[in-house]
Structure formats: structure tokens, C-alpha cells
C-alpha positions as CSV (number, residue, x, y, z in Angstrom):
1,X,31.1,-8.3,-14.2
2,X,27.8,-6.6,-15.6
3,X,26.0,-9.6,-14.8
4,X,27.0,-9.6,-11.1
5,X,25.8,-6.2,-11.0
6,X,22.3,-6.7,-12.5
7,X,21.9,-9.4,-10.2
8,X,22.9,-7.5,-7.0
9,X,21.0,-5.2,-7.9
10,X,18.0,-7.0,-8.0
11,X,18.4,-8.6,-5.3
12,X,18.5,-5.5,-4.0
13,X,15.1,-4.5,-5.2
14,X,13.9,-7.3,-3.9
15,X,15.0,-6.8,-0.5
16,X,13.4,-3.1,-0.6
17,X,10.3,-4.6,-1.7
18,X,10.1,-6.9,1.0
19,X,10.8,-4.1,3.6
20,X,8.1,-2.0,1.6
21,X,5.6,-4.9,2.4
22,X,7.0,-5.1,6.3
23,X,6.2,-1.5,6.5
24,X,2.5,-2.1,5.0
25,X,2.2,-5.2,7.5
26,X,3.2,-2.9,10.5
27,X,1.5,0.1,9.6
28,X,-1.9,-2.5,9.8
29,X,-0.8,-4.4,12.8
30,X,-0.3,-0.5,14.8
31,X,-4.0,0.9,13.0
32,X,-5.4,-2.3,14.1
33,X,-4.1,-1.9,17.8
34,X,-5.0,1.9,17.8
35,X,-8.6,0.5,17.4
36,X,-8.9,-2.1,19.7
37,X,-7.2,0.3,22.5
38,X,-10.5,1.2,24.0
39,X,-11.8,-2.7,24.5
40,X,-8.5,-3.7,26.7
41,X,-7.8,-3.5,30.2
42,X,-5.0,-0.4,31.6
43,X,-2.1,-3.5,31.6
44,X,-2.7,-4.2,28.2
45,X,-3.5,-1.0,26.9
46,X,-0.2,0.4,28.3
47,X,1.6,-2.6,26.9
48,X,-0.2,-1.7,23.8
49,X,0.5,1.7,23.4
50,X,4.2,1.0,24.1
51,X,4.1,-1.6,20.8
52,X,2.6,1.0,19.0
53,X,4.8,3.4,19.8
54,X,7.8,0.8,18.9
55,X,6.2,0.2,15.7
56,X,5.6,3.9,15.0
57,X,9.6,5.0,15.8
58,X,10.5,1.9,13.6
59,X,8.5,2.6,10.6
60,X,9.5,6.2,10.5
61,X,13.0,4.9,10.9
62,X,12.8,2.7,7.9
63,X,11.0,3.7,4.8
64,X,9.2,6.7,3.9
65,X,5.5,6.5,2.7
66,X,6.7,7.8,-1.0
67,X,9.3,4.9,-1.1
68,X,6.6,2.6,0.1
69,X,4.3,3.4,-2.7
70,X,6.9,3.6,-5.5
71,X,8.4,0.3,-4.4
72,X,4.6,-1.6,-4.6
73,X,4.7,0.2,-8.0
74,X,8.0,-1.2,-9.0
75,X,6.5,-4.9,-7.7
76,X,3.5,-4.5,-10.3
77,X,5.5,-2.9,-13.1
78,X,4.0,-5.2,-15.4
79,X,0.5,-4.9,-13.9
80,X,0.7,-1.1,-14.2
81,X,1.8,-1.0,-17.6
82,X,-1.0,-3.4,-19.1
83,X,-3.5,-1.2,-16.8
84,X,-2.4,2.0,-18.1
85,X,-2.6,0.7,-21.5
86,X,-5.5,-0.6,-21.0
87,X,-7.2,2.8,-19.5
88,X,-4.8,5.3,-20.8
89,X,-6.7,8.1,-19.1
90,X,-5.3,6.7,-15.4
91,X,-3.1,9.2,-14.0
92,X,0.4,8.2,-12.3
93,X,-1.7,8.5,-8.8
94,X,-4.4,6.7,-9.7
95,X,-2.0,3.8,-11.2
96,X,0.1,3.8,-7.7
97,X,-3.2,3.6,-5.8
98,X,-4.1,0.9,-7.8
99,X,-1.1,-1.2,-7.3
100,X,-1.8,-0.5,-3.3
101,X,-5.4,-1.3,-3.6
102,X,-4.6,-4.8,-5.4
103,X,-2.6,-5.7,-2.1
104,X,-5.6,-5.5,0.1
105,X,-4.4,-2.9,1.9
106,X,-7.0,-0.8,3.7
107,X,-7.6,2.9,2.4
108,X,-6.7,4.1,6.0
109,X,-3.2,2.8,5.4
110,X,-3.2,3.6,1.8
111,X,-4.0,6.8,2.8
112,X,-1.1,6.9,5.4
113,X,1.2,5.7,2.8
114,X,0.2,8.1,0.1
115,X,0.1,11.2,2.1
116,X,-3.4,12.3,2.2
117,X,-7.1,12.0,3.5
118,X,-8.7,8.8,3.8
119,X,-11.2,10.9,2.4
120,X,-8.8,11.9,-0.5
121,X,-8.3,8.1,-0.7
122,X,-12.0,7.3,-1.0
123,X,-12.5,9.8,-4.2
124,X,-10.0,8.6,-6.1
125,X,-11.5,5.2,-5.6
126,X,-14.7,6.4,-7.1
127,X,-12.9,8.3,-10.1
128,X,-11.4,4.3,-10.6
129,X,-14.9,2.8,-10.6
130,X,-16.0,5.7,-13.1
131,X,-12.8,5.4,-15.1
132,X,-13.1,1.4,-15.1
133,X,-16.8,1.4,-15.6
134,X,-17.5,-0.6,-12.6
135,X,-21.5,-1.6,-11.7
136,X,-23.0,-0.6,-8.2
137,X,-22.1,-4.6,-6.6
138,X,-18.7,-4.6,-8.2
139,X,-15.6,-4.4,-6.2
140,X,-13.1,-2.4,-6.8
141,X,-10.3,-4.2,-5.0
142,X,-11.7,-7.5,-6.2
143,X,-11.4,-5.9,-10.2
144,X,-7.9,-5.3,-9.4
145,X,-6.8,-8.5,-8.1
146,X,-8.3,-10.6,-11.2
147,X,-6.3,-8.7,-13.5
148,X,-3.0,-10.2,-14.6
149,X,0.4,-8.6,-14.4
């Protein structure tokens, strides 16, 4: 019996992860449409702004940008933990953005996800280069991804 619940439930964690990342995927796919709005013709664009607007209802529907973030957390538990270890002085913030930022996901949509500024979004990225003493032609995103976890 325990052993059926463990696994349900992680199975279940699984499956909100997934969602998580279809929320991520959408959230680029309508940014990414929302830029390229001006370059289309009025069919497109109104068939456009109606897929944005579908994407919009459904992603407000579905997960919330805190559950977003703290499921991409629960994904890279074990990448957190060695980070955090590894710069103790990372707050929990800086440790969910960093799980974000290992995805590739652009700081627009991070910053959609988390809540805030992109401009919020771009300082805490250069309190992570500080804190991870990163050089000028380093990247940031690229530091993450090579880490294990």
C-alpha cells in the first residue's frame, strides 16, 4: 500500500512538471507571436492575436507562475542542493532563478513566471555572475547548464 502511494505520487509530480514545462513552452510560443505581430498581414495578425489570446486564457487557467517556478525547482532538486552548497550565500530566489535560467528560458518569461521586472530579472542575473565569479565573455546560462545535478 505505501508503495502504491509513493509511486502515484510521483507520478503525479511528474505530470505537474510536465504541465510546468507546457506552461514555459506556451508562455514563449505567445511572447514570440506578440513580437512578430507587427511584420504580418491584418489576416494573420487577427488569427494571431486570437492564438494569443487562447494561449493567454489557457495558461492562466492552468498553473500559476509561483507553481511554475517551484515545480522547475522540484525538477532540479539535486541541482539546487549541490549549487547551494556549493555557493551557500545564494538566496532561495536566486536558486529558483537559477533552475529557470538552466532551461534556457528567456529572462522575459522568467520574469513573467517569477513575478517581476525583466529589469528585476536582469539584476539578479548580475548578482549570479558576482556571486559565481563569472569573467566578462562567460555565460551565465551556459555556467548553469555544465553543472551536474
Amino acid at each position: 500500500m505505501t508503495s502504491e502511494r509513493s509511486e502515484s505520487s510521483t507520478d503525479g509530480s511528474a505530470g505537474e512538471i510536465r504541465t510546468a514545462e507546457l506552461m514555459v513552452l506556451l508562455a514563449r510560443v505567445r511572447a514570440e507571436l506578440t513580437t512578430v505581430l507587427s511584420d504580418m498581414g491584418p489576416a494573420a495578425k487577427t488569427a494571431s492575436l486570437r492564438i494569443i489570446d487562447d494561449i493567454g486564457q489557457h495558461i492562466d487557467r492552468s498553473t500559476s507562475p509561483q507553481q511554475i517556478a517551484a515545480l522547475f525547482g522540484q525538477r532540479h532538486a539535486s541541482f539546487l542542493a549541490q549549487l547551494a552548497q556549493e555557493f551557500p550565500s545564494l538566496t532561495p530566489t536566486e536558486l529558483r532563478l537559477c533552475a529557470l535560467l538552466r532551461s534556457a528560458i528567456a529572462s522575459k518569461d522568467v520574469a513573467a513566471l517569477m513575478c517581476c521586472s525583466v529589469r528585476s530579472i536582469e539584476k539578479h542575473r548580475e548578482r549570479l555572475r558576482r556571486k559565481f565569479k563569472l569573467q566578462l565573455g562567460e555565460n551565465l546560462v551556459t555556467f548553469l547548464a555544465q553543472r551536474r545535478g
